[in-house]
DSSP file (Angstrom, degrees, kcal/mol; ACC not computed):
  #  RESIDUE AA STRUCTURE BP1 BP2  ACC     N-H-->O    O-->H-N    N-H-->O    O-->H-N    TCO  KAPPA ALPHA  PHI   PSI    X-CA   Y-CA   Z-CA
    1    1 A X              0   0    0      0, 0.0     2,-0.8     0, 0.0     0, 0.0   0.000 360.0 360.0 360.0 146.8    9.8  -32.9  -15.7
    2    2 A X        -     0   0    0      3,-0.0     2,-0.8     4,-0.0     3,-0.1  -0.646 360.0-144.6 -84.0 114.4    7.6  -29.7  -15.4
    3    3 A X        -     0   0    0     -2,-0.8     4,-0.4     1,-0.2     0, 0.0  -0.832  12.3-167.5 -70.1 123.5    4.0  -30.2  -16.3
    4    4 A X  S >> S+     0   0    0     -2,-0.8     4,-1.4     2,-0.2     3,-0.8   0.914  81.1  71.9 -44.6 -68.7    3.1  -26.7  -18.0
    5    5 A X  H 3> S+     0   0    0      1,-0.3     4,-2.8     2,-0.2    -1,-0.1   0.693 101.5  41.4 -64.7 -32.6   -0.6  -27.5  -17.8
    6    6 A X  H 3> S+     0   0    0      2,-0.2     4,-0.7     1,-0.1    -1,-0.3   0.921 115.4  48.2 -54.5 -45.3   -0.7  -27.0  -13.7
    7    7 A X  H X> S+     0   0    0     -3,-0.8     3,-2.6    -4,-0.4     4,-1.2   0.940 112.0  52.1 -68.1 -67.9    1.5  -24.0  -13.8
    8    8 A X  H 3X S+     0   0    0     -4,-1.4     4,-1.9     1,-0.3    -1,-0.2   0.781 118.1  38.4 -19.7 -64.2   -1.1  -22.6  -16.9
    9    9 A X  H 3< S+     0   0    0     -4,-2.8    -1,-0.3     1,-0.2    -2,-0.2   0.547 110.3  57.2 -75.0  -5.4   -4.2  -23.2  -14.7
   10   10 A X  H <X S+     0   0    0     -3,-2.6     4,-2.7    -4,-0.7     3,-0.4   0.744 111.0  45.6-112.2 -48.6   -2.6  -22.0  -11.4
   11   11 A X  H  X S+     0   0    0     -4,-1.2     4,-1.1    -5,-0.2     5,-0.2   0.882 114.0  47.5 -55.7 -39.0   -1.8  -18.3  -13.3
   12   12 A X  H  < S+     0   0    0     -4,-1.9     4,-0.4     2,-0.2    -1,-0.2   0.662 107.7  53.8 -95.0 -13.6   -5.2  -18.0  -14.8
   13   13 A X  H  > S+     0   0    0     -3,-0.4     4,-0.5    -4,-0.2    -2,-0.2   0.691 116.8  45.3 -44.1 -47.0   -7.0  -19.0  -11.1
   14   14 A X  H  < S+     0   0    0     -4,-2.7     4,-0.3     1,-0.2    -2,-0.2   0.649 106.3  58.1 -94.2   2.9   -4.7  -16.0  -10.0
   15   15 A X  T  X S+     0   0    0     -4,-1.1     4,-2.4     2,-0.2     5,-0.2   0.728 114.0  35.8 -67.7 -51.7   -5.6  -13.8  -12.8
   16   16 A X  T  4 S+     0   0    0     -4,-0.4     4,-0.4     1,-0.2    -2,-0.2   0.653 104.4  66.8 -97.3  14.1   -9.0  -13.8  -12.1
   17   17 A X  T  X S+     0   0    0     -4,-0.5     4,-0.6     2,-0.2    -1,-0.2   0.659 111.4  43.6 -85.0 -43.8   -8.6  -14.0   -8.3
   18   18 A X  H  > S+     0   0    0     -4,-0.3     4,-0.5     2,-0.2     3,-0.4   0.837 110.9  50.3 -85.0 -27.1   -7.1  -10.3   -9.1
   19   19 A X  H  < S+     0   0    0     -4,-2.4     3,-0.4     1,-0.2    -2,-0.2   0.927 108.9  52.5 -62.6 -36.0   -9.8   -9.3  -11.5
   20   20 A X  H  4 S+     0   0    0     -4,-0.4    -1,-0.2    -5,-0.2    -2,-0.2   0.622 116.5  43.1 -89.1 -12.3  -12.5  -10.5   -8.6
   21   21 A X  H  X S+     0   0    0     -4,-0.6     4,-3.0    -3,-0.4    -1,-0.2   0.229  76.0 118.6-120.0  24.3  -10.4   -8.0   -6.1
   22   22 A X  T  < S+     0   0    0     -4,-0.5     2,-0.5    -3,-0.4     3,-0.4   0.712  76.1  45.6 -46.6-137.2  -10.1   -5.2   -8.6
   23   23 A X  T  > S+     0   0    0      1,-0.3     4,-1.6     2,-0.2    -1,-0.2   0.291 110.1  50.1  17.0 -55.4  -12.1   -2.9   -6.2
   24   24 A X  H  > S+     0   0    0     -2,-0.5     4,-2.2    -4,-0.2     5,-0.4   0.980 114.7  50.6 -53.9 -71.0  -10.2   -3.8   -3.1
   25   25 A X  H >X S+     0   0    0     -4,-3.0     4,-1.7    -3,-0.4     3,-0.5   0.885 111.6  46.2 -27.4 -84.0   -7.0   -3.0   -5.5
   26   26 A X  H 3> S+     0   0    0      1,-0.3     4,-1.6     2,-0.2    -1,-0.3   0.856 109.3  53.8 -42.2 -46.6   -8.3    0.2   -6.6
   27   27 A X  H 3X S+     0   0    0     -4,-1.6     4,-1.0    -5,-0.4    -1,-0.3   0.952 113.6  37.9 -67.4 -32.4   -9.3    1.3   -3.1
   28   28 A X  H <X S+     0   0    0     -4,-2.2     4,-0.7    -3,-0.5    -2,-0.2   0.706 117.7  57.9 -83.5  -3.7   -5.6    0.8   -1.2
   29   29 A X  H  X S+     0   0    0     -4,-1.7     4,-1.4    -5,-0.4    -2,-0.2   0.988 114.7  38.4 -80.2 -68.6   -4.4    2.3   -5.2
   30   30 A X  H  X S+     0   0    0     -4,-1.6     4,-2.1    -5,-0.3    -2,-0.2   0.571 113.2  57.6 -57.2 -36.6   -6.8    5.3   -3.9
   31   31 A X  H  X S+     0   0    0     -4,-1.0     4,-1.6    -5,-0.2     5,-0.2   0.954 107.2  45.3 -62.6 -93.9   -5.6    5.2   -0.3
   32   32 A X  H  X S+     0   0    0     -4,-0.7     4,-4.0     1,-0.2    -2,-0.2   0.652 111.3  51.4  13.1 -83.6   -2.2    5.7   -1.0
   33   33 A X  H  X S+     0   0    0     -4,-1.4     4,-1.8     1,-0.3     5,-0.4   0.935 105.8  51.3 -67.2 -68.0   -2.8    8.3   -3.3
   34   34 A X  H  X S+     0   0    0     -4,-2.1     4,-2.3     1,-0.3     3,-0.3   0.805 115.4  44.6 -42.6 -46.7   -5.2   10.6   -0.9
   35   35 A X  H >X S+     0   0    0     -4,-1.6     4,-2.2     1,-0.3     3,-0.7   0.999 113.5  54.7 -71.9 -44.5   -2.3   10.5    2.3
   36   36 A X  H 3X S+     0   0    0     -4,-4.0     4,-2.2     1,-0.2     5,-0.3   0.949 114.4  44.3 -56.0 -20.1    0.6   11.2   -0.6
   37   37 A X  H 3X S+     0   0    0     -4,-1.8     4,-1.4    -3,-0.3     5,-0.2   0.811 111.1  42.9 -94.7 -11.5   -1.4   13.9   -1.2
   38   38 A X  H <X S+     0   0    0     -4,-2.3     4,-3.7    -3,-0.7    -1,-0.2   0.925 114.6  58.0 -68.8 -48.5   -2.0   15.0    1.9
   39   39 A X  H  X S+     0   0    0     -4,-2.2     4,-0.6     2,-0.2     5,-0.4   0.966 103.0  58.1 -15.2 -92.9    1.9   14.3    2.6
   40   40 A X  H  X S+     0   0    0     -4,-2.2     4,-1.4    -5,-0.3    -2,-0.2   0.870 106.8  37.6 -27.7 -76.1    2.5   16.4    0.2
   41   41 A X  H >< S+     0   0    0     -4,-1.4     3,-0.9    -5,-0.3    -1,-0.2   0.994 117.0  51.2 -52.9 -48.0    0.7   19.6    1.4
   42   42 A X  H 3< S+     0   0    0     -4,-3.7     2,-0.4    -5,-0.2    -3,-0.2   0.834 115.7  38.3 -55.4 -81.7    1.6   19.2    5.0
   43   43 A X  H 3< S+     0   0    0     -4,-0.6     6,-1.3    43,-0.1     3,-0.3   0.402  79.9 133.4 -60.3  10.4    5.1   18.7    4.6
   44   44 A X  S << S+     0   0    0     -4,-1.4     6,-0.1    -3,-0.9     4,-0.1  -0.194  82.6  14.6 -61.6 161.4    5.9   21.3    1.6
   45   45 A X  S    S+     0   0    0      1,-0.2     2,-0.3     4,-0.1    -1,-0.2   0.942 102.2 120.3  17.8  81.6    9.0   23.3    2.5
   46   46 A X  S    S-     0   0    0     -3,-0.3    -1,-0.2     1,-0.2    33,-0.1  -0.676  82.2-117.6-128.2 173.8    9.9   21.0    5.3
   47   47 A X  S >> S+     0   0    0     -2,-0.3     4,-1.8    31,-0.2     3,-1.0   0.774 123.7  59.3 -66.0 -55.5   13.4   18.9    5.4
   48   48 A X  H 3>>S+     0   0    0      1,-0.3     4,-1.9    30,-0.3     5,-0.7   0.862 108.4  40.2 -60.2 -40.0   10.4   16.1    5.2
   49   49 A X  H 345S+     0   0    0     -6,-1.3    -1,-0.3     3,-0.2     4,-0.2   0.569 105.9  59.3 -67.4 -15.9    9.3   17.4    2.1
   50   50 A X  H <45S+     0   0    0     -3,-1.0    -2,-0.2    -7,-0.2    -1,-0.1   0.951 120.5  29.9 -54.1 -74.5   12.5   18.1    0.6
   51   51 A X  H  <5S+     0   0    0     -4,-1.8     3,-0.2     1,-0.1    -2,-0.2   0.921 137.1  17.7 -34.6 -68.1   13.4   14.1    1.0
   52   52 A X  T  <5S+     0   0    0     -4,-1.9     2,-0.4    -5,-0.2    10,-0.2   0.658 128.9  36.1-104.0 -33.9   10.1   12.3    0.8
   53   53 A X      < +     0   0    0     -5,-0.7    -1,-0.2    -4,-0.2     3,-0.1  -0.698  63.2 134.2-143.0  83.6    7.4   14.9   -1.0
   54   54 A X  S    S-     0   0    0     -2,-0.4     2,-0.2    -3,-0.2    -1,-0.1   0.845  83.0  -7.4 -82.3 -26.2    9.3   16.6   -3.4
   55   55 A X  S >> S-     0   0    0     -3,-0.2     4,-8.8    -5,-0.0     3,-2.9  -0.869  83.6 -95.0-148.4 154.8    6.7   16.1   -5.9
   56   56 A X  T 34 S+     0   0    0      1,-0.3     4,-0.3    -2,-0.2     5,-0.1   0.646 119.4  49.9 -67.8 -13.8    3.6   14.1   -6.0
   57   57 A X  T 34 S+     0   0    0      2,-0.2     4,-0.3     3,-0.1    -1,-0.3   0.278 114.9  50.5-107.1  13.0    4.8   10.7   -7.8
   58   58 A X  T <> S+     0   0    0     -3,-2.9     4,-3.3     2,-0.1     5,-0.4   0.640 112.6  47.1 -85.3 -52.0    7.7   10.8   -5.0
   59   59 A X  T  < S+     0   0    0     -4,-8.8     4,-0.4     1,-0.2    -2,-0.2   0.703 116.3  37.7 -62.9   5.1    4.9   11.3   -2.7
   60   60 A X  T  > S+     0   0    0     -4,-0.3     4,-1.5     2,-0.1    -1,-0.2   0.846 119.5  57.3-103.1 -56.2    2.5    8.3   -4.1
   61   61 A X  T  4 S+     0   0    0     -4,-0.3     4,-0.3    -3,-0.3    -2,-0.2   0.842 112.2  36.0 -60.7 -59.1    6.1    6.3   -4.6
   62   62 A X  T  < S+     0   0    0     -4,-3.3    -1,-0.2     1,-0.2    -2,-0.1   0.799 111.8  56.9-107.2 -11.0    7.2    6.6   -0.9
   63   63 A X  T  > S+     0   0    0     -5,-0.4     4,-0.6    -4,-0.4     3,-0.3   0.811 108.7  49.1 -59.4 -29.8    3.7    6.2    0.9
   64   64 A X  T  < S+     0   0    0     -4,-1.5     4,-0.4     2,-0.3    -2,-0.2   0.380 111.4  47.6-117.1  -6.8    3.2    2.9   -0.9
   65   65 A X  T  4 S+     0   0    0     -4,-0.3     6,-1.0     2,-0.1    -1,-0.3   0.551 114.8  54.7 -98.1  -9.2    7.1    1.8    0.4
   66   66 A X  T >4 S+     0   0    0     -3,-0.3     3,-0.7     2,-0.2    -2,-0.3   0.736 106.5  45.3-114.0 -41.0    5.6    3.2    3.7
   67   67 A X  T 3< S+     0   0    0     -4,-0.6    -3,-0.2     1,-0.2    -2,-0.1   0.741 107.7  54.5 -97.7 -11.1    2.8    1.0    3.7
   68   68 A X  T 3  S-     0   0    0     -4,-0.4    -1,-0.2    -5,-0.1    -2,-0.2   0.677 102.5-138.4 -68.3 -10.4    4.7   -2.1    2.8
   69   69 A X    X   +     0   0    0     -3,-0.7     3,-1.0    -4,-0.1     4,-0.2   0.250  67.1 125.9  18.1  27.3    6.7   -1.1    5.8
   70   70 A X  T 3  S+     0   0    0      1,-0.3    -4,-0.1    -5,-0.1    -5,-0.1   0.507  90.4  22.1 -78.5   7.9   10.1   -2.0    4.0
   71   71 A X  T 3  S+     0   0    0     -6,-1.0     4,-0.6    -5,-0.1    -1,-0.3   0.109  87.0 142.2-152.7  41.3   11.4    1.6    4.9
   72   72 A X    X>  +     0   0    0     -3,-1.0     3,-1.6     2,-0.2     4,-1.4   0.902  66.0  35.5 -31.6 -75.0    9.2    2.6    7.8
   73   73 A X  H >> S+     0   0    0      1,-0.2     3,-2.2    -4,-0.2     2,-1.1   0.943 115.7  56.2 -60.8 -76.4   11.1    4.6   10.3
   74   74 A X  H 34 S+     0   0    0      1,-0.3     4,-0.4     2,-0.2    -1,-0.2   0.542 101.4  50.6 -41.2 -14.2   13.1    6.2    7.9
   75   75 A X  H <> S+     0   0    0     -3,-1.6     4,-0.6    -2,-1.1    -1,-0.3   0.827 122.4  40.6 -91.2 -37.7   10.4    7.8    5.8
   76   76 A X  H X< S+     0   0    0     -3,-2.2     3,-1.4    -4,-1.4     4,-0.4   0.858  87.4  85.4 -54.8 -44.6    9.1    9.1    9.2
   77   77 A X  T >X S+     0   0    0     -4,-0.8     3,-3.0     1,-0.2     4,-2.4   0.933  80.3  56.8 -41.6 -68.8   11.8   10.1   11.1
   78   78 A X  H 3> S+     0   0    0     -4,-0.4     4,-2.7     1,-0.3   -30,-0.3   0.795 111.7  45.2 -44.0 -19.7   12.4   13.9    9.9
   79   79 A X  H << S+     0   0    0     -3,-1.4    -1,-0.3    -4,-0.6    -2,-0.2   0.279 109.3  53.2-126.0  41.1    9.1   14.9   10.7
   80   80 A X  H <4 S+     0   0    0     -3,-3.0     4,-0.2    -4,-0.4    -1,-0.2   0.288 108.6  50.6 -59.1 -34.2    9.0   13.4   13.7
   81   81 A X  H  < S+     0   0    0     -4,-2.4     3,-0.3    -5,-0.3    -2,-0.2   0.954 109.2  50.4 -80.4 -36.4   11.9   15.0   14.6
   82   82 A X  S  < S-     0   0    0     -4,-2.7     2,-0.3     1,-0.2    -1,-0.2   0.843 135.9  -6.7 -68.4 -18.1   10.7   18.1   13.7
   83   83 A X    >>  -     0   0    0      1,-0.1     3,-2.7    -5,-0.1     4,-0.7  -0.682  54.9-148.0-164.3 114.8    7.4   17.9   15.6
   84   84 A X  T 34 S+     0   0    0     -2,-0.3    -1,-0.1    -3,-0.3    -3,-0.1   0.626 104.1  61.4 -61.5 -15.2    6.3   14.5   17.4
   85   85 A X  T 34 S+     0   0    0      2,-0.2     3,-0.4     1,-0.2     4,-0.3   0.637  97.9  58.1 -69.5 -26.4    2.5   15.8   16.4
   86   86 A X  T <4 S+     0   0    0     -3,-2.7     3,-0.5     1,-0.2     4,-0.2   0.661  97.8  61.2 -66.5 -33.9    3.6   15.6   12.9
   87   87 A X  S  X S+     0   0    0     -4,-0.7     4,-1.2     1,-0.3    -1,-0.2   0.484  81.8  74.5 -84.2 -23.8    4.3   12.1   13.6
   88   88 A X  H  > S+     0   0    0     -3,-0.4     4,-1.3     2,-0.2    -1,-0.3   0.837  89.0  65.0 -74.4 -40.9    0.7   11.3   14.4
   89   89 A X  H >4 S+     0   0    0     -3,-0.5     3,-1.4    -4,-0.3    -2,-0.1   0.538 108.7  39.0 -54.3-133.0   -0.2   11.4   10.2
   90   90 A X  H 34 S+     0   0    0      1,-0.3     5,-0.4    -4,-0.2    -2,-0.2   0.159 115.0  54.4 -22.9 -76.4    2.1    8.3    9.4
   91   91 A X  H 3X S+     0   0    0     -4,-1.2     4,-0.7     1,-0.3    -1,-0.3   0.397 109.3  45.5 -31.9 -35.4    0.8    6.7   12.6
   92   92 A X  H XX S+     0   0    0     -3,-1.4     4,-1.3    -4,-1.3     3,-0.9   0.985 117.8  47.0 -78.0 -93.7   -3.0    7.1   11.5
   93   93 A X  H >4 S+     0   0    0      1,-0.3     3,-2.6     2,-0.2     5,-0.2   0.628 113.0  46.7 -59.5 -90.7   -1.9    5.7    7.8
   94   94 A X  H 3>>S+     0   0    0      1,-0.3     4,-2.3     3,-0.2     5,-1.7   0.618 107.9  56.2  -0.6 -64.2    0.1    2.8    9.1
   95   95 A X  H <X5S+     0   0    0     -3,-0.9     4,-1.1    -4,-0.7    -1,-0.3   0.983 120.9  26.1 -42.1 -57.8   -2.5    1.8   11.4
   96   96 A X  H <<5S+     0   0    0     -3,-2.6     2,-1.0    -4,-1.3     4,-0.4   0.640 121.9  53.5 -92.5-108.9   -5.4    1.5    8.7
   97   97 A X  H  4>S+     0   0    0      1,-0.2     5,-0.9     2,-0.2    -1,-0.2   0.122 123.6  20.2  -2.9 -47.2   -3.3    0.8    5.9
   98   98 A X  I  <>S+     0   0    0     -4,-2.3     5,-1.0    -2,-1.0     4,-0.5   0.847 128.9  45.4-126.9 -61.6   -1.2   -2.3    7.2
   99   99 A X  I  <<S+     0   0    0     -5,-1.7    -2,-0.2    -4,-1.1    -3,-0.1   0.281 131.6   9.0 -86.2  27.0   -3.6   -3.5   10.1
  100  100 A X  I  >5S+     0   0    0     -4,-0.4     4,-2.7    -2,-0.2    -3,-0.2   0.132 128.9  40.2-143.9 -59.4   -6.9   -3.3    8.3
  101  101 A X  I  >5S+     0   0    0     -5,-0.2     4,-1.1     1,-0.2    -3,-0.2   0.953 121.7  39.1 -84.7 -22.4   -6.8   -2.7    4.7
  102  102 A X  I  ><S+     0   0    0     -5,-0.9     4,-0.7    -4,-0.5     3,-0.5   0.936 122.7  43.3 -71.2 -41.7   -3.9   -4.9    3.9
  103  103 A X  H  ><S+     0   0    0     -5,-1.0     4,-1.1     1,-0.2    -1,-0.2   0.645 108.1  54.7 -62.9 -25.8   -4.9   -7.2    6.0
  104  104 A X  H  < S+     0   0    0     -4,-2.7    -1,-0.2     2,-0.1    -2,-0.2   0.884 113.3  50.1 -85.6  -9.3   -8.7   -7.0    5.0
  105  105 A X  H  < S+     0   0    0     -4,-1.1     4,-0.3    -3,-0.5    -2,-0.2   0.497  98.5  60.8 -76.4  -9.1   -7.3   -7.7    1.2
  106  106 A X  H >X S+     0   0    0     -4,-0.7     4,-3.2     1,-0.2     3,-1.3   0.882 113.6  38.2 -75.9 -45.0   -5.1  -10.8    2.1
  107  107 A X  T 3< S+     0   0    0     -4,-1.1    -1,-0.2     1,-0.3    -2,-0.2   0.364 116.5  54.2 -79.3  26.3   -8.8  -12.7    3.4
  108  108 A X  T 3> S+     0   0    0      3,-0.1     4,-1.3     2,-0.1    -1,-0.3   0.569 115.6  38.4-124.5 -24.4  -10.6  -11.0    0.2
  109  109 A X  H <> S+     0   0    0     -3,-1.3     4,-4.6    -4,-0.3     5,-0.3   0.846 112.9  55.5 -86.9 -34.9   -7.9  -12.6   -2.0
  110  110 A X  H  X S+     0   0    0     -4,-3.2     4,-3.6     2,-0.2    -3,-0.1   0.994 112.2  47.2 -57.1 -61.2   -7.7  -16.1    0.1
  111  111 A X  H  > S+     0   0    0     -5,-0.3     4,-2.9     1,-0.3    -2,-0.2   0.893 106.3  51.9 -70.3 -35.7  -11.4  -16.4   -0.5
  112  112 A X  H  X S+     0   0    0     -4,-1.3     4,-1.7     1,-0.2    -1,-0.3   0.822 113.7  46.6 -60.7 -41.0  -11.7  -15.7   -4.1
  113  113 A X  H  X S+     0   0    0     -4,-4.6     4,-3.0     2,-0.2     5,-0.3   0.945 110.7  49.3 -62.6 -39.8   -9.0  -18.2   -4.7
  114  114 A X  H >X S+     0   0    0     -4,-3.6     3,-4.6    -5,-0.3     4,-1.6   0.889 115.4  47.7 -37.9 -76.8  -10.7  -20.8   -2.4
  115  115 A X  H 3X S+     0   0    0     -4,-2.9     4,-1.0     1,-0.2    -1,-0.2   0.628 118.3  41.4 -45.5 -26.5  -14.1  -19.9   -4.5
  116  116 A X  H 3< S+     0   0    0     -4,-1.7    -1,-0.2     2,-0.2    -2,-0.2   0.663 115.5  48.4 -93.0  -9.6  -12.1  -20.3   -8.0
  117  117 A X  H << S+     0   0    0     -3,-4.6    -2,-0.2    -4,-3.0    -3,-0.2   0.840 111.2  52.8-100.9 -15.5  -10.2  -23.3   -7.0
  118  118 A X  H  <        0   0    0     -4,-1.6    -2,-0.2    -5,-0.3    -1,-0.1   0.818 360.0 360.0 -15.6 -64.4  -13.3  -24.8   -5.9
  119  119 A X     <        0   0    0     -4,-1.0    -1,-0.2    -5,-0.2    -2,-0.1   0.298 360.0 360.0 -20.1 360.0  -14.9  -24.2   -9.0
């Protein structure tokens, strides 16, 4: 049989484990946004901006798919192909996005659960 009352106390540890990284959240939320919008201006009339930043919630929409890396190359590829320099802007977000900020929000989330299941 399922005890409820663990499940209950294990949702409301991780509720306020996101309330205590509300700030981290709001900065990669912030992150995002500044490269789609940067996205956005570089690549307008491009092939790459045609696909990927036709409009600014495509571009917010497919940086954040970009930084999960579940469609990496592909979001990259066309303006790579058009100019390999082009290709240095993804390379720059990726880097700090996935090896530092995602990475500094997994140990900011790990410790705030430690400290609330401590508690």
């Amino acid at each position: 049989m399922i005890q409820v009352r663990p499940i209950r106390r294990t949702w409301v540890r991780f509720m306020q484990v996101m309330l205590d990284s509300a700030s981290m959240i709001l900065f990669i939320i912030s992150y995002v946004m500044f490269f789609a919008f940067l996205g956005y201006r570089i690549f307008r009339g491009s092939v790459e901006g045609v696909q990927y930043f036709a409009d600014y919630i495509d571009s917010c929409f497919n940086m954040l798919v970009l930084l999960t890396t579940a469609n990496s190359p592909d979001i990259m590829l066309p303006a790579y192909e058009y100019s390999r320099p082009l290709a240095i802007f993804f390379v720059l977000y990726l880097l700090f996005g996935v090896f530092l900020i995602l990475h500094l929000l997994m140990a900011l989330f790990y410790s705030n659960y430690k400290v609330r299941l401590t508690r």
